[in-house]
Every structure is written in structure tokens, then in C-alpha cells.
N, C-alpha and C positions, 0 to 999 in steps of 0.2 A: 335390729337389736343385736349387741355384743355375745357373740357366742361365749361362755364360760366356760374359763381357764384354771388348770387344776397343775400345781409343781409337779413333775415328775418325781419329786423325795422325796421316801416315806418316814424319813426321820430326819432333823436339824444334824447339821455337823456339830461337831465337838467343840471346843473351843480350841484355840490356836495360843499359843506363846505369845504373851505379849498384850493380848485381848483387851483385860479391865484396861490398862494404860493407855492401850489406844483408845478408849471409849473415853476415860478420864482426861485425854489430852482435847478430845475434837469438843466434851462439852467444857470442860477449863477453856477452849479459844472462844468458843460461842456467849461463854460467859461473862467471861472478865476482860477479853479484847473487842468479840463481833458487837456486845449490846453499847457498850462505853462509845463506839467507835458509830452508831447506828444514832444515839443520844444527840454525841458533838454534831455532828451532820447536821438532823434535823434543827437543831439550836441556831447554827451557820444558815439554814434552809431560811428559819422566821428572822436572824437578826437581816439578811439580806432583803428581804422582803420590806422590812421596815424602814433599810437605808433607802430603797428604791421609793417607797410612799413618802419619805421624807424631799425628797429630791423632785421628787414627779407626784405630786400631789394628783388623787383622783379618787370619785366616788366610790365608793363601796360596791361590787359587783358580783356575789355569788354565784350566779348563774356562769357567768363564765368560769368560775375557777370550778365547779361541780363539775361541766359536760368535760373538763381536761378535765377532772380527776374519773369520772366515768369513763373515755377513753381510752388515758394510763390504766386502768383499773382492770379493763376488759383485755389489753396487750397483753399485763402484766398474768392473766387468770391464764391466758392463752399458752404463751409459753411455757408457765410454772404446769400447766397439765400436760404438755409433751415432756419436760425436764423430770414429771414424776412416773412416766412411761418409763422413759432410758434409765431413772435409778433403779423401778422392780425391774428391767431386765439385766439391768449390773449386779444387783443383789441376786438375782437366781444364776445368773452365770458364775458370782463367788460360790455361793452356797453350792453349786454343784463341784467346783475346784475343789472346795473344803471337801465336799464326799467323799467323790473319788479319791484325791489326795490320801484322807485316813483311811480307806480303803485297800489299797496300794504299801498304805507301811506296814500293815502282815508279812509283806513280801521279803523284807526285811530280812526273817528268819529261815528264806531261803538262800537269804547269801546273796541278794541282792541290793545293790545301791540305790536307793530313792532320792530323786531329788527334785525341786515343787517350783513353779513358777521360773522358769530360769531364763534369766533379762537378752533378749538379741536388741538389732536396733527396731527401733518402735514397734515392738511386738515380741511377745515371750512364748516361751515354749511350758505347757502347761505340766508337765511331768517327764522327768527323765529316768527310764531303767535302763541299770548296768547289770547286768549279772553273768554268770558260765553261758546261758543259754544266749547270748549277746547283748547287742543295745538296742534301745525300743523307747519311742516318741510315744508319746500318750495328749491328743490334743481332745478336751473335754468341750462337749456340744449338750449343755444344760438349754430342752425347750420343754416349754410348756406343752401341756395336754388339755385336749378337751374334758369337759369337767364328765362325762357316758360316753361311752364306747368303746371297742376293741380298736388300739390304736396302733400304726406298725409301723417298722423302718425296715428299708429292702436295700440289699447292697445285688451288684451286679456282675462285680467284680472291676469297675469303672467308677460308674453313677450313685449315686445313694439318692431316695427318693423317700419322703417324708409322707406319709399319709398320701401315694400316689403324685407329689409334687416335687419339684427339686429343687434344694434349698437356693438360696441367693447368691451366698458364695461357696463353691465346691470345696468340702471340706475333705473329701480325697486330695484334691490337688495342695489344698496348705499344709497338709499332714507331710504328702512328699515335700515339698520344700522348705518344713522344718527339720525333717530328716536327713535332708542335704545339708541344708545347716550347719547341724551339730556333725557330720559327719566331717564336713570341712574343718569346724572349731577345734574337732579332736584332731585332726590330722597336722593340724598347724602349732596344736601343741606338744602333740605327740612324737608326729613325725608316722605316724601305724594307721593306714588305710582299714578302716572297719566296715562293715553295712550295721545301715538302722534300720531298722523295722517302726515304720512307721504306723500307729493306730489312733483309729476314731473314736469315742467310745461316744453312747447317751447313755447316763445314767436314767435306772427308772423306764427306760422301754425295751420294748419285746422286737427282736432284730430278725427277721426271715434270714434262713440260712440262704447263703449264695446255692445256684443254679450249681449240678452234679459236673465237675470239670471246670469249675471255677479257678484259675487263679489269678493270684493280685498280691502285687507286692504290701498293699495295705490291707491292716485289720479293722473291718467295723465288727464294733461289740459292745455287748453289752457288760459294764464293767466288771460284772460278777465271775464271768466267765475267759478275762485277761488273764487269770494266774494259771489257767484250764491249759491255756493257747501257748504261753511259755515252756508249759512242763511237756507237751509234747516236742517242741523244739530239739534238736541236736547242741548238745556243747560246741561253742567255737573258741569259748575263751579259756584261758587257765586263770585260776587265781593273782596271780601277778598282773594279768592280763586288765584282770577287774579293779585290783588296787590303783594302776596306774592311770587309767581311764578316770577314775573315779576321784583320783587326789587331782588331775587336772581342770578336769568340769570344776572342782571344789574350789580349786584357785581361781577359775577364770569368774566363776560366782561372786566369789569376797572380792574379785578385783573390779566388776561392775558398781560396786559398793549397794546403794539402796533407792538404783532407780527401780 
């Protein structure tokens, strides 16, 4: 029996710029192009069918055209229920972007730059903070919970382990290699060698503090407590410092355009 699974968020995100239009464009295609274009098919499907009985005359056979359509039927049931696995978990890992995302632009009023989704090559970096305290990688790990129980995430200052288990792919290690990343991106634009502070977060769980003498270049956390982890930090930046970082990432964004 399927153990039950419970979001880690305790509220829906907000809605995003853009939203009704986007809703209004996917059913305007589903509408007036997907059904139109689903219709002609099937119409091409039977006049073929007909050219071919015309051509090659033969009995009437239901039974065979059933057990193929029973066969396609059972494929088709097959795939569409993994394809509707991989949509809720693309839908909880938006929804958890969306969180933390709004989340994150409080931070705003500290005089820090936010900036969301930012495009590398085939893979993006889920949140980028600038601010006086430096720059800092925010890569968002939305997983589901069991639906009872005290549930935990343990860093080590290494490993992070998930209910006792370690995820699939180390999300310590990608956090460091988007913070190289962007750290290369700014330098090639800037020309000004920085560090990034790279962090983990899961919204919605409860994080074991790392072992006493812990350190690690990465942050896991739990998102409420990121703007806790900045404010203790030291200034490395000046204002200029933050402007110019910040108009650059800006440009290198609009010049990805909207992959």
C-alpha cells in the first residue's frame, strides 16, 4: 500500500505576473488549436480507413480492431499515470519556487537584490541574492512528507540525509557548482572576483542543526531562517559594489531572453 504524501506548504503562493495570461494562453491553444487539430486527425484516421476497405475489401472484424484498441488503451493508461507522477512533482517543485521566491522579496527592504529562476545552460539557478552581506545561491528542494509523523533533515556539514536517507542527487554538491557558476558569470562580466555562498533550503521542514564545530561552505535551511543566516554575516560589499553586480546578472538575464 502507497504510503501518503502530504506538501510541505502550508499555504499556496501567490500569484505571479503574468498568471491569468498564461492560464488564458495554454487553454486558448488547447481550445481553438489542440481540439481543431485532434478533430482533423481523427477525420484523416476514418477517411483512411475507408480508402483502405475500398482498395482491399474485407469482412468486418471487430474483435481484432477491440483487442488493438485494448492494447493501445492499456500503453496509453500506462504512460499517462507516470506522466501524471512527473506533472505533481513539477507542480510541487514550482509551487515551492513560487514560496520561497515570495518569501525572499522581504529581503528586498534590506537592500538586497532578488532575482528568481536565472537561466545557465540547461539548468537554472533558483534564486540569486546580492546584497552588502554578499552573494548567495538559493537552490529550492520542495519534497513531499509523509502524510504522520515527526519528519527531519540532517546536514553534516557534507551529506544531507532525508528521513535517515540520502537524496539521489547531492544537493550540497549542485548548490556548490551553481555558486561557481554564477561566480565565474559575474567575473566575466565584471571582471571583480567574489564568493557565493551557496544554500540549500526545504521549505516546510524542520532541519537538525549541524554537529557543534561544524563548518561548510554551504547553507542548509530551512527558508524562514535565510534572512536569520545573512544578518549575522559581515559586509563585504559596498553599495556600488551591489549595484554593479546586480545591473550585470540583470543584463545577462534579459540577454538570455525567455528560455
Amino acid at each position: 500500500m502507497t504510503e501518503e504524501k502530504r506538501s510541505p506548504l502550508k499555504a499556496k503562493p501567490l500569484r505571479v505576473a503574468g498568471q491569468s495570461l498564461d492560464r488564458a494562453m495554454v487553454e486558448f491553444f488547447d481550445d481553438h488549436i489542440m481540439t481543431p487539430l485532434v478533430v482533423a486527425t481523427l477525420m484523416w484516421t476514418m477517411v483512411g480507413v475507408e480508402w483502405f476497405r475500398h482498395f482491399f475489401p474485407f469482412a468486418p472484424n471487430p474483435w481484432l480492431f477491440t483487442l488493438m484498441a485494448i492494447g493501445v488503451t492499456a500503453y496509453i493508461a500506462w504512460r499517462v499515470m507516470g506522466m501524471l507522477r512527473r506533472f505533481k512533482a513539477l507542480k510541487l517543485g514550482r509551487d515551492g519556487e513560487r514560496a520561497v521566491g515570495e518569501f525572499l522579496e522581504r529581503l528586498r527592504e534590506q537592500g538586497i537584490h532578488v532575482f528568481h529562476d536565472v537561466p545557465g545552460d540547461k539548468f537554472n539557478v533558483d534564486h540569486v541574492l546580492i546584497g552588502p552581506r554578499g552573494v548567495f545561491v538559493v537552490e529550492t528542494k520542495t519534497l513531499s512528507k509523509p502524510a504522520r509523523g515527526d519528519f527531519r533533515i540532517s546536514f553534516d556539514g557534507e551529506q544531507v540525509t532525508v528521513m535517515g536517507s540520502r537524496p539521489e542527487r547531492d544537493p550540497v554538491v549542485q548548490a556548490r557548482a551553481l555558486g561557481s557558476w554564477l561566480r565565474d558569470i559575474l567575473f566575466q562580466s565584471t571582471g571583480r572576483k567574489v564568493s557565493v555562498r551557496p544554500i540549500v533550503t526545504y521549505p516546510g521542514w524542520f532541519i537538525d542543526p549541524p554537529p557543534k564545530g561544524t563548518r561548510s561552505d554551504v547553507w542548509v535551511l530551512n527558508t524562514k531562517v535565510i534572512p536569520d543566516f545573512i544578518e549575522y554575516e559581515r559586509e563585504v560589499l559596498t553599495p556600488e559594489d551591489v549595484k554593479l553586480l546586480s545591473f550585470h546578472l540583470s543584463r545577462y538575464v534579459r540577454g538570455r531572453g525567455a528560455e
